[in-house]
N, C-alpha and C positions, 0 to 999 in steps of 0.2 A: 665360524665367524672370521673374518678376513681381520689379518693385526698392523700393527703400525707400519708402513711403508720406509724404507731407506731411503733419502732421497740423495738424486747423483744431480752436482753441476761441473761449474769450473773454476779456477781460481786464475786469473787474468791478470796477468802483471802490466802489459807481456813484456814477452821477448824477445827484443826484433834485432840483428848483429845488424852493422854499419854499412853494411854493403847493399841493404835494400830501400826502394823508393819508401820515404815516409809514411807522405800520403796514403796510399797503397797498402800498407800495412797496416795500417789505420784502419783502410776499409777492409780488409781481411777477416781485424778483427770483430768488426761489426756482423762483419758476414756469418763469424762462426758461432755469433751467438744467435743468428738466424737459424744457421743448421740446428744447432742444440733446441731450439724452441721447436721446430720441424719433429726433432726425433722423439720427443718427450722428456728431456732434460729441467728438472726442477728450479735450477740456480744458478747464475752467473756472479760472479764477485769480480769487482772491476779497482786497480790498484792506483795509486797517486803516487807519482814522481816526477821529478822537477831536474834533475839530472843524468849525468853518465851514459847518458842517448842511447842505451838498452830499451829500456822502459818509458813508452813515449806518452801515456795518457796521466796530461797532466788533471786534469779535471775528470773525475770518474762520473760526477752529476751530467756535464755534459755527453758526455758517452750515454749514461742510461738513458738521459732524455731522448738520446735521438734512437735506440736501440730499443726502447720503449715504443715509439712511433712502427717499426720495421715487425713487431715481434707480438702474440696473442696472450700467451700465457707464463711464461717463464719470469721468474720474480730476479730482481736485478739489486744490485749489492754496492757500496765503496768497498772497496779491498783491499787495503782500506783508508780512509780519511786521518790522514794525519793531524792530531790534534793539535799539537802546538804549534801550526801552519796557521791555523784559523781564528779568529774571533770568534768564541763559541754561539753569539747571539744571531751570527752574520752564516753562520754554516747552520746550525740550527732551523733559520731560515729557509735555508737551501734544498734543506732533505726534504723537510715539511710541502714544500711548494710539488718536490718530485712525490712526496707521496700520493697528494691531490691527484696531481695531471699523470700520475703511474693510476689511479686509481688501489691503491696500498700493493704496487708490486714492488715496493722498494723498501732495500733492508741496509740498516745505516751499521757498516764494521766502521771499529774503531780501530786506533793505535798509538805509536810514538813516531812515528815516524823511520822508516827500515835505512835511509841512506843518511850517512854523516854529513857525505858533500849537502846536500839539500840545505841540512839545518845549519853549515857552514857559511853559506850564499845567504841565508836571511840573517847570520848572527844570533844564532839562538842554541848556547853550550850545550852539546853533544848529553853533559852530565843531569841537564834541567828536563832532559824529552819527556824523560817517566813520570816526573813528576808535575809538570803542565798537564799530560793527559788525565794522569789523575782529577786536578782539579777542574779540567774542562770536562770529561763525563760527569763530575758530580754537578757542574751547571745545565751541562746537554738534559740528562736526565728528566728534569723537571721542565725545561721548556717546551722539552717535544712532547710532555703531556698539557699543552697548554696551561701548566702554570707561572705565579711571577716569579723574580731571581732578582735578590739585591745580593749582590758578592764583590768584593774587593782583591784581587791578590797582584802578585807582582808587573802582572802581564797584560792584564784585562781587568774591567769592570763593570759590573751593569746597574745601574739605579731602576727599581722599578719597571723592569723588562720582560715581556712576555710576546707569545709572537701574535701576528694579528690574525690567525685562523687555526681555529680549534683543529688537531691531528685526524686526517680522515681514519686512521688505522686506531683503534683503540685499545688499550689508550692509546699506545704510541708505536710509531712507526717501529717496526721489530730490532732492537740494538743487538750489534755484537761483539765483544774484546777478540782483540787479537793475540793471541801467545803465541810463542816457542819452547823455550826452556826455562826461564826463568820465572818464577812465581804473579810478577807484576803485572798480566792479563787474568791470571784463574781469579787474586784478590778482588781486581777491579768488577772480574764478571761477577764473582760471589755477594760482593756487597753489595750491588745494586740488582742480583736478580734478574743480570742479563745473559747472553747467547755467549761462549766460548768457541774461536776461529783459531785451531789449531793447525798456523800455517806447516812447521816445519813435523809435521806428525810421524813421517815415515824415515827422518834421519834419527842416526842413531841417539842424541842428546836427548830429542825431542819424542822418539818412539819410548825412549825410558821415564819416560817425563809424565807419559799420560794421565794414567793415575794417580801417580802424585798432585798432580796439578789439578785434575780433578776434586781430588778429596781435598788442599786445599781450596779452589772454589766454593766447594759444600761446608766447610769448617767458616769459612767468611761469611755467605750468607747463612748461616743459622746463627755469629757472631752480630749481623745486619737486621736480622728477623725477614730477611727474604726467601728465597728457595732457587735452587738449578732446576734445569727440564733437560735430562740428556737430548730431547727431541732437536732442542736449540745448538745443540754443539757438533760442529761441522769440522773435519778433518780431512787435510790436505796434504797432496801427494803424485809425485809425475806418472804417468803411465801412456804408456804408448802399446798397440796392442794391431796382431795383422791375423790373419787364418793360419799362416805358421810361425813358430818362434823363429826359423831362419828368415821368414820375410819380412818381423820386426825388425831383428838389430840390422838387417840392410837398410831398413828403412830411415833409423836414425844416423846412419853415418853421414847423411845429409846436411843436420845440421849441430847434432851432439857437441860438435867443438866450439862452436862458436858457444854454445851455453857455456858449456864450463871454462871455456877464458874469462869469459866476464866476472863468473865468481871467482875465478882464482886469482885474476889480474885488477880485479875493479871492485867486488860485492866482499870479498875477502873472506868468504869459506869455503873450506878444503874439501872441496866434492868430488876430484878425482886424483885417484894415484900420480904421485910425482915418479914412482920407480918407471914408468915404459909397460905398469901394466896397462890390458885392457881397458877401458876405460866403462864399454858396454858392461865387461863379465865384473867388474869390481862393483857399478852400481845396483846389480842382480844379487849379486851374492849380499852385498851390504842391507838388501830390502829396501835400499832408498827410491829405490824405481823398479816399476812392471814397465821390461820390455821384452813381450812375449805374447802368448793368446787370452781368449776370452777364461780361459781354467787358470792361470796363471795371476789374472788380476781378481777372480774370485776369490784366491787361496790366501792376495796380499791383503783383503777387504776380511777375510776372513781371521788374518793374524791381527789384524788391527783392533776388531771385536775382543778379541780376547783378552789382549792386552787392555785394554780401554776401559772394559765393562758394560760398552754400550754405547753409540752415540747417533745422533740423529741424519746426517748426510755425508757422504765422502765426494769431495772435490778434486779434481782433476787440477795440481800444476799444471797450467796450459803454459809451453816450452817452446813452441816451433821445432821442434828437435827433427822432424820428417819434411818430405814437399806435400803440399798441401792437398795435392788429393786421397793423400795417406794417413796426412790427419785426419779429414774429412771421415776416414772410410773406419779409422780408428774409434774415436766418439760415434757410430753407426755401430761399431760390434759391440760395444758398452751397453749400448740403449739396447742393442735385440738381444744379447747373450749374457752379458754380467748383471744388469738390474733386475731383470725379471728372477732371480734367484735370490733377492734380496730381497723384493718386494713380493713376494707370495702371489705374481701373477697367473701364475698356473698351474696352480693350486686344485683350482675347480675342473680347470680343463685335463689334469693329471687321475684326477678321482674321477670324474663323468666318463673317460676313456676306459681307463680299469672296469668300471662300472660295464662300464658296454662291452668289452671285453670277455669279463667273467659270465655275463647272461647272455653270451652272444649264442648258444644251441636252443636259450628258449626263444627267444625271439624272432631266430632263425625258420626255428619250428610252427610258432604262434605265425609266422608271415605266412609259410607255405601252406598252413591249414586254411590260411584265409583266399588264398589263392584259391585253392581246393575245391573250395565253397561257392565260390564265384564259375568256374569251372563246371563244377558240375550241376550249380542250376542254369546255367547256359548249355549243357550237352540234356539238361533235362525239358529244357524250351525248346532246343532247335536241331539237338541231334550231334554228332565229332562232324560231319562235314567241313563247318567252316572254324576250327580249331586247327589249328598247324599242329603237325605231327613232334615235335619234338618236346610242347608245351602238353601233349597228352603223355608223353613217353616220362617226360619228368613227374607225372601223374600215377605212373604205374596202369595208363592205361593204353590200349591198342586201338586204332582209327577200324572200323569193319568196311571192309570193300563194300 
Protein backbone atom coordinates (compact mmCIF):
# COMPACT_ATOMS: atom_id res chain seq x y z
CA UNK A 1 0.00 0.00 0.00
CA UNK A 2 1.38 3.35 -1.11
CA UNK A 3 1.75 5.96 2.26
CA UNK A 4 1.36 9.66 2.61
CA UNK A 5 3.24 11.61 -0.11
CA UNK A 6 5.67 14.65 0.95
CA UNK A 7 4.70 17.41 -0.79
CA UNK A 8 7.43 19.99 -2.23
CA UNK A 9 6.47 23.69 -3.36
CA UNK A 10 7.92 27.16 -2.78
CA UNK A 11 7.88 29.95 -0.70
CA UNK A 12 7.80 33.23 -2.66
CA UNK A 13 8.71 36.33 -1.11
CA UNK A 14 10.55 37.14 -3.61
CA UNK A 15 13.59 38.49 -4.06
CA UNK A 16 14.35 40.80 -6.67
CA UNK A 17 17.83 43.27 -5.93
CA UNK A 18 17.35 46.89 -7.37
CA UNK A 19 18.99 46.54 -10.39
CA UNK A 20 16.25 44.65 -12.28
CA UNK A 21 13.19 45.69 -14.47
CA UNK A 22 10.23 45.35 -12.12
CA UNK A 23 7.79 44.32 -14.34
CA UNK A 24 9.81 41.70 -15.63
CA UNK A 25 10.48 40.13 -12.40
CA UNK A 26 7.08 40.01 -11.79
CA UNK A 27 6.68 38.08 -14.74
CA UNK A 28 9.43 35.73 -13.95
CA UNK A 29 7.80 35.18 -11.20
CA UNK A 30 4.66 34.14 -12.53
CA UNK A 31 6.52 32.08 -14.94
CA UNK A 32 8.21 29.93 -12.32
CA UNK A 33 5.24 29.01 -10.84
CA UNK A 34 4.33 27.87 -14.28
CA UNK A 35 7.58 25.70 -14.39
CA UNK A 36 6.60 24.27 -10.89
CA UNK A 37 2.99 23.36 -12.02
CA UNK A 38 4.71 21.80 -15.34
CA UNK A 39 7.14 19.61 -13.20
CA UNK A 40 4.62 18.36 -10.59
CA UNK A 41 5.23 20.70 -7.73
CA UNK A 42 2.42 20.62 -5.02
CA UNK A 43 2.45 24.35 -3.67
CA UNK A 44 3.23 27.74 -4.21
CA UNK A 45 3.01 30.36 -1.27
CA UNK A 46 2.94 33.83 -2.47
CA UNK A 47 4.20 36.77 0.23
CA UNK A 48 2.79 40.38 0.98
CA UNK A 49 5.02 43.40 1.24
CA UNK A 50 4.62 46.94 0.81
CA UNK A 51 8.15 48.16 1.21
CA UNK A 52 12.03 48.14 1.02
CA UNK A 53 11.74 47.27 -3.03
CA UNK A 54 13.07 43.65 -2.48
CA UNK A 55 9.96 42.12 -2.23
CA UNK A 56 7.61 43.47 -4.76
CA UNK A 57 4.22 41.44 -4.62
CA UNK A 58 2.10 43.60 -2.85
CA UNK A 59 -1.22 41.66 -3.21
CA UNK A 60 -0.55 37.93 -3.13
CA UNK A 61 -4.58 37.51 -4.14
CA UNK A 62 -3.62 39.18 -7.17
CA UNK A 63 -0.75 37.14 -8.04
CA UNK A 64 -2.83 33.75 -7.53
CA UNK A 65 -5.61 35.03 -9.42
CA UNK A 66 -3.88 35.57 -12.40
CA UNK A 67 -1.33 32.42 -11.75
CA UNK A 68 -4.39 30.62 -11.20
CA UNK A 69 -5.58 31.41 -14.87
CA UNK A 70 -1.60 30.35 -16.39
CA UNK A 71 -1.45 27.01 -14.18
CA UNK A 72 -3.73 23.35 -14.08
CA UNK A 73 -3.08 21.91 -10.93
CA UNK A 74 -0.74 23.49 -8.35
CA UNK A 75 -2.60 24.84 -5.11
CA UNK A 76 -1.52 28.50 -4.60
CA UNK A 77 -1.02 30.17 -1.14
CA UNK A 78 -0.71 34.08 0.76
CA UNK A 79 2.81 33.79 2.17
CA UNK A 80 1.56 35.32 3.77
CA UNK A 81 -1.40 37.96 4.38
CA UNK A 82 -0.57 40.16 6.88
CA UNK A 83 -3.15 40.56 9.29
CA UNK A 84 -3.11 43.77 10.73
CA UNK A 85 -2.97 45.25 7.11
CA UNK A 86 -6.51 44.18 6.72
CA UNK A 87 -9.98 44.51 7.68
CA UNK A 88 -10.66 40.99 8.44
CA UNK A 89 -14.32 41.02 6.82
CA UNK A 90 -12.84 42.79 3.57
CA UNK A 91 -9.81 39.96 3.30
CA UNK A 92 -12.06 37.35 4.26
CA UNK A 93 -13.93 38.33 1.34
CA UNK A 94 -11.03 38.03 -0.75
CA UNK A 95 -9.74 34.59 -0.19
CA UNK A 96 -13.28 33.41 -0.29
CA UNK A 97 -13.89 34.80 -3.84
CA UNK A 98 -10.23 33.11 -4.90
CA UNK A 99 -11.34 30.00 -3.47
CA UNK A 100 -14.49 29.91 -5.84
CA UNK A 101 -12.72 31.10 -9.05
CA UNK A 102 -9.42 28.83 -7.80
CA UNK A 103 -11.98 26.15 -7.78
CA UNK A 104 -10.35 25.39 -3.78
CA UNK A 105 -6.70 25.72 -5.07
CA UNK A 106 -6.15 28.40 -2.67
CA UNK A 107 -4.67 28.13 0.69
CA UNK A 108 -4.98 31.32 3.08
CA UNK A 109 -1.26 31.60 5.36
CA UNK A 110 -1.52 33.95 7.81
CA UNK A 111 0.87 36.29 9.94
CA UNK A 112 1.97 39.69 11.70
CA UNK A 113 3.32 41.09 9.35
CA UNK A 114 7.57 40.36 8.66
CA UNK A 115 8.64 44.15 7.77
CA UNK A 116 8.58 47.06 10.46
CA UNK A 117 8.73 49.71 7.76
CA UNK A 118 5.44 48.41 6.37
CA UNK A 119 3.61 48.70 9.60
CA UNK A 120 5.49 52.02 10.13
CA UNK A 121 3.93 53.66 6.76
CA UNK A 122 0.30 52.66 7.96
CA UNK A 123 0.86 53.65 11.76
CA UNK A 124 0.21 50.46 13.25
CA UNK A 125 3.07 49.85 16.66
CA UNK A 126 5.37 47.49 15.64
CA UNK A 127 4.46 46.05 19.48
CA UNK A 128 0.38 45.51 18.46
CA UNK A 129 1.37 43.09 15.09
CA UNK A 130 0.98 39.83 17.26
CA UNK A 131 -1.62 40.86 18.88
CA UNK A 132 -4.06 42.09 15.88
CA UNK A 133 -3.46 38.86 14.28
CA UNK A 134 -4.39 37.04 16.91
CA UNK A 135 -7.67 38.72 17.22
CA UNK A 136 -8.12 38.87 13.31
CA UNK A 137 -7.77 34.87 12.80
CA UNK A 138 -10.08 34.45 15.77
CA UNK A 139 -12.73 36.50 13.31
CA UNK A 140 -11.10 35.01 10.04
CA UNK A 141 -11.86 31.77 11.31
CA UNK A 142 -15.36 31.66 11.51
CA UNK A 143 -16.34 33.65 8.51
CA UNK A 144 -14.50 31.71 6.13
CA UNK A 145 -16.73 29.00 7.35
CA UNK A 146 -19.59 30.99 6.32
CA UNK A 147 -20.53 31.90 9.76
CA UNK A 148 -21.83 35.41 11.49
CA UNK A 149 -19.24 37.56 13.66
CA UNK A 150 -20.26 40.24 16.06
CA UNK A 151 -16.72 41.35 17.51
CA UNK A 152 -15.53 44.66 18.81
CA UNK A 153 -11.85 45.35 19.41
CA UNK A 154 -9.57 48.27 19.14
CA UNK A 155 -8.99 48.23 15.38
CA UNK A 156 -12.06 46.82 13.63
CA UNK A 157 -15.57 45.88 14.02
CA UNK A 158 -18.19 43.82 12.59
CA UNK A 159 -22.05 43.80 13.50
CA UNK A 160 -23.72 40.90 12.29
CA UNK A 161 -21.14 39.95 9.34
CA UNK A 162 -20.94 37.13 7.40
CA UNK A 163 -19.80 36.85 3.87
CA UNK A 164 -22.28 36.34 1.17
CA UNK A 165 -21.19 32.77 -0.37
CA UNK A 166 -21.02 29.89 1.44
CA UNK A 167 -16.73 28.52 1.25
CA UNK A 168 -16.38 26.32 -1.92
CA UNK A 169 -13.73 24.39 0.12
CA UNK A 170 -15.27 22.70 3.19
CA UNK A 171 -15.60 23.75 5.44
CA UNK A 172 -13.13 26.19 4.79
CA UNK A 173 -10.56 27.38 2.50
CA UNK A 174 -7.38 25.48 4.09
CA UNK A 175 -5.72 28.29 6.99
CA UNK A 176 -2.23 28.50 7.83
CA UNK A 177 -0.07 30.29 10.86
CA UNK A 178 2.99 31.37 10.05
CA UNK A 179 6.06 30.99 12.72
CA UNK A 180 9.57 31.25 13.26
CA UNK A 181 10.87 31.12 16.59
CA UNK A 182 8.76 32.37 18.82
CA UNK A 183 5.82 30.58 20.21
CA UNK A 184 3.05 33.09 18.80
CA UNK A 185 2.20 31.18 15.29
CA UNK A 186 2.36 27.27 16.90
CA UNK A 187 -0.38 28.97 19.75
CA UNK A 188 -2.43 30.48 17.18
CA UNK A 189 -2.17 27.26 14.80
CA UNK A 190 -3.06 25.05 18.02
CA UNK A 191 -5.93 26.79 19.04
CA UNK A 192 -7.84 27.00 16.17
CA UNK A 193 -6.82 23.54 14.61
CA UNK A 194 -5.12 25.13 11.75
CA UNK A 195 -1.88 24.53 9.31
CA UNK A 196 1.78 25.58 10.88
CA UNK A 197 4.24 27.57 7.99
CA UNK A 198 7.44 27.20 9.45
CA UNK A 199 9.04 30.03 7.47
CA UNK A 200 12.55 30.13 9.12
CA UNK A 201 12.87 26.09 9.63
CA UNK A 202 16.37 25.70 8.49
CA UNK A 203 18.13 28.71 10.54
CA UNK A 204 19.57 27.81 13.47
CA UNK A 205 16.89 29.61 16.10
CA UNK A 206 14.15 28.30 14.11
CA UNK A 207 15.79 24.51 13.32
CA UNK A 208 15.80 24.29 17.16
CA UNK A 209 12.52 25.52 17.60
CA UNK A 210 10.66 22.75 15.71
CA UNK A 211 9.53 20.77 18.24
CA UNK A 212 9.06 22.73 20.66
CA UNK A 213 6.85 24.81 18.71
CA UNK A 214 5.21 21.83 17.73
CA UNK A 215 4.29 20.33 20.83
CA UNK A 216 3.40 23.68 21.96
CA UNK A 217 0.93 23.75 19.00
CA UNK A 218 -0.44 20.36 20.15
CA UNK A 219 -0.59 21.49 24.13
CA UNK A 220 -2.98 24.47 22.67
CA UNK A 221 -5.21 22.70 20.61
CA UNK A 222 -5.90 19.94 23.06
CA UNK A 223 -6.20 23.27 25.64
CA UNK A 224 -8.87 24.52 22.44
CA UNK A 225 -10.44 20.78 22.13
CA UNK A 226 -9.02 20.94 18.46
CA UNK A 227 -6.14 18.80 16.97
CA UNK A 228 -2.75 19.31 14.65
CA UNK A 229 -2.40 17.19 11.35
CA UNK A 230 1.50 17.21 10.77
CA UNK A 231 -0.04 16.65 7.09
CA UNK A 232 -0.77 20.60 7.33
CA UNK A 233 2.62 21.74 8.41
CA UNK A 234 4.83 22.98 5.82
CA UNK A 235 8.60 23.92 6.34
CA UNK A 236 10.70 26.22 4.69
CA UNK A 237 14.19 26.57 3.42
CA UNK A 238 16.59 27.79 0.56
CA UNK A 239 18.06 25.40 -1.65
CA UNK A 240 19.64 25.63 -4.79
CA UNK A 241 20.73 22.45 -6.33
CA UNK A 242 23.11 21.63 -10.07
CA UNK A 243 24.37 17.94 -11.15
CA UNK A 244 27.58 19.00 -9.26
CA UNK A 245 28.20 20.67 -5.98
CA UNK A 246 30.98 22.74 -7.96
CA UNK A 247 28.36 23.77 -10.47
CA UNK A 248 26.07 24.95 -7.65
CA UNK A 249 28.03 27.31 -5.68
CA UNK A 250 29.08 28.82 -9.19
CA UNK A 251 25.80 29.08 -9.83
CA UNK A 252 24.82 31.19 -6.84
CA UNK A 253 27.73 33.74 -7.02
CA UNK A 254 25.32 35.20 -9.43
CA UNK A 255 23.12 36.53 -7.15
CA UNK A 256 24.02 35.28 -3.26
CA UNK A 257 25.10 39.03 -2.46
CA UNK A 258 22.67 40.80 -3.32
CA UNK A 259 20.30 38.42 -0.86
CA UNK A 260 22.28 38.83 1.96
CA UNK A 261 22.70 42.78 1.81
CA UNK A 262 19.19 42.93 2.07
CA UNK A 263 19.00 41.05 5.12
CA UNK A 264 21.98 42.33 6.59
CA UNK A 265 21.39 46.01 5.54
CA UNK A 266 17.60 46.20 5.31
CA UNK A 267 15.61 42.79 6.84
CA UNK A 268 18.18 42.89 9.71
CA UNK A 269 19.19 39.18 10.22
CA UNK A 270 22.58 37.90 10.39
CA UNK A 271 22.80 35.38 7.53
CA UNK A 272 26.21 35.93 6.63
CA UNK A 273 29.66 35.99 8.17
CA UNK A 274 30.86 39.68 8.82
CA UNK A 275 34.74 38.07 9.35
CA UNK A 276 35.58 37.83 5.09
CA UNK A 277 34.32 34.35 5.54
CA UNK A 278 32.81 32.45 2.72
CA UNK A 279 29.72 33.22 2.54
CA UNK A 280 28.60 30.08 0.27
CA UNK A 281 30.84 27.56 2.78
CA UNK A 282 29.33 29.24 6.05
CA UNK A 283 25.53 28.86 4.88
CA UNK A 284 26.44 24.92 4.06
CA UNK A 285 28.04 24.31 7.06
CA UNK A 286 25.35 26.39 9.24
CA UNK A 287 22.49 23.85 7.27
CA UNK A 288 20.68 27.12 6.64
CA UNK A 289 20.88 26.32 2.88
CA UNK A 290 21.47 23.27 0.30
CA UNK A 291 23.77 24.50 -2.18
CA UNK A 292 24.96 21.41 -3.79
CA UNK A 293 23.14 18.13 -5.56
CA UNK A 294 20.15 16.21 -5.54
CA UNK A 295 21.85 13.81 -2.44
CA UNK A 296 22.58 16.84 -0.62
CA UNK A 297 19.20 18.32 -0.47
CA UNK A 298 17.79 14.70 0.36
CA UNK A 299 20.21 14.50 3.49
CA UNK A 300 18.86 18.36 4.38
CA UNK A 301 14.94 16.93 4.04
CA UNK A 302 16.12 14.16 5.76
CA UNK A 303 17.62 16.22 9.00
CA UNK A 304 14.73 18.24 9.00
CA UNK A 305 12.42 14.84 9.55
CA UNK A 306 14.29 14.07 12.27
CA UNK A 307 14.38 16.95 14.06
CA UNK A 308 10.68 17.69 13.43
CA UNK A 309 9.04 14.51 13.95
CA UNK A 310 7.20 14.66 10.84
CA UNK A 311 5.74 17.17 8.65
CA UNK A 312 3.58 17.44 5.67
CA UNK A 313 5.52 19.51 2.74
CA UNK A 314 8.95 21.29 2.54
CA UNK A 315 9.22 24.49 0.70
CA UNK A 316 11.72 25.93 -1.23
CA UNK A 317 12.99 29.76 -0.02
CA UNK A 318 12.66 30.92 -3.67
CA UNK A 319 15.89 33.55 -3.58
CA UNK A 320 16.90 34.42 -7.16
CA UNK A 321 20.43 33.55 -5.79
CA UNK A 322 21.31 31.81 -9.68
CA UNK A 323 20.43 33.27 -13.47
CA UNK A 324 17.47 31.78 -14.27
CA UNK A 325 18.02 29.05 -16.30
CA UNK A 326 19.68 27.63 -13.42
CA UNK A 327 17.05 28.16 -11.34
CA UNK A 328 14.85 26.65 -13.70
CA UNK A 329 17.08 23.67 -14.04
CA UNK A 330 17.33 23.63 -10.18
CA UNK A 331 13.54 23.06 -9.23
CA UNK A 332 13.64 20.31 -12.53
CA UNK A 333 16.41 18.21 -10.36
CA UNK A 334 13.94 18.51 -7.24
CA UNK A 335 10.97 17.22 -9.11
CA UNK A 336 13.01 14.20 -10.90
CA UNK A 337 15.53 13.43 -8.09
CA UNK A 338 14.69 14.63 -4.46
CA UNK A 339 10.74 14.10 -4.46
CA UNK A 340 10.50 10.86 -5.84
CA UNK A 341 12.37 9.56 -2.72
CA UNK A 342 10.17 11.21 -0.40
CA UNK A 343 7.18 10.33 -2.09
CA UNK A 344 7.46 6.45 -2.49
CA UNK A 345 7.32 7.00 -6.21
CA UNK A 346 9.30 4.09 -7.15
CA UNK A 347 8.52 2.01 -4.93
CA UNK A 348 6.53 -0.39 -7.37
CA UNK A 349 8.89 0.32 -10.16
CA UNK A 350 12.06 -0.75 -7.61
CA UNK A 351 10.12 -4.25 -6.54
CA UNK A 352 8.57 -5.06 -10.19
CA UNK A 353 12.37 -4.61 -11.56
CA UNK A 354 13.86 -6.85 -8.69
CA UNK A 355 11.00 -9.07 -9.27
CA UNK A 356 12.00 -9.45 -12.89
CA UNK A 357 15.38 -9.63 -12.25
CA UNK A 358 15.37 -12.50 -9.66
CA UNK A 359 12.87 -14.69 -12.16
CA UNK A 360 14.75 -13.53 -15.02
CA UNK A 361 16.40 -17.58 -16.05
CA UNK A 362 12.65 -18.77 -15.76
CA UNK A 363 11.29 -16.63 -17.84
CA UNK A 364 14.12 -16.65 -19.89
CA UNK A 365 13.75 -20.23 -20.23
CA UNK A 366 9.71 -20.41 -20.23
CA UNK A 367 10.09 -17.76 -23.61
CA UNK A 368 12.67 -20.01 -25.40
CA UNK A 369 10.45 -23.18 -24.68
CA UNK A 370 7.80 -21.33 -26.24
CA UNK A 371 9.71 -20.40 -29.18
CA UNK A 372 10.75 -24.06 -29.30
CA UNK A 373 7.27 -25.06 -29.73
CA UNK A 374 6.40 -22.81 -32.45
CA UNK A 375 9.67 -23.97 -34.28
CA UNK A 376 9.12 -27.04 -34.29
CA UNK A 377 5.60 -27.42 -35.40
CA UNK A 378 6.66 -25.19 -38.25
CA UNK A 379 9.79 -27.59 -39.18
CA UNK A 380 7.03 -30.30 -38.50
CA UNK A 381 4.53 -28.64 -41.22
CA UNK A 382 6.96 -27.52 -43.67
CA UNK A 383 10.38 -28.89 -43.07
CA UNK A 384 14.17 -26.34 -41.85
CA UNK A 385 14.16 -25.09 -45.31
CA UNK A 386 12.46 -21.92 -44.83
CA UNK A 387 13.85 -21.36 -41.12
CA UNK A 388 17.23 -19.20 -41.08
CA UNK A 389 20.01 -20.99 -39.88
CA UNK A 390 20.98 -19.31 -36.80
CA UNK A 391 17.27 -19.53 -35.31
CA UNK A 392 17.79 -23.45 -35.69
CA UNK A 393 21.35 -23.25 -34.38
CA UNK A 394 19.86 -21.45 -31.30
CA UNK A 395 17.68 -24.60 -31.31
CA UNK A 396 20.21 -27.05 -30.97
CA UNK A 397 19.31 -28.09 -34.31
CA UNK A 398 21.20 -28.39 -37.80
CA UNK A 399 19.36 -27.25 -41.44
CA UNK A 400 19.93 -31.03 -43.54
CA UNK A 401 21.25 -30.20 -47.11
Amino acid sequence: MAGPKLRFGAFIAPFHPLRENPTLALERDLELVQHMDRLGFEEAWIGEHHSAGYELIASPELFIATAAERTKHIRLGTGVSSLPYHHPLMLADRINQLDHITRGRVMFGVGPGALPSDAFMMGIPVSAQRDRMDQAIDTLVPLLRGEQVNVKTDWFELNEARLQMTPYSRPSVEICVASQVSPTGAKAAGKHGVGLLSIGATQSGGFNALASNWAIAEEAAKDSGTSMDRGKWRLVGPVHIAETREQARADVRFGLEDWLYYFREVAALPLAPQDGTDPVDALIASGMAVIGTPEDAIAQIERLQAQSGGFGAFLCMDHNWAPWEAKKKSYELLARYVAPNFQGLNENREASLKWAAENRPRFIGEAMAAVGMRVAQHIQEKGTDNIRPEILEAMGMAKKD
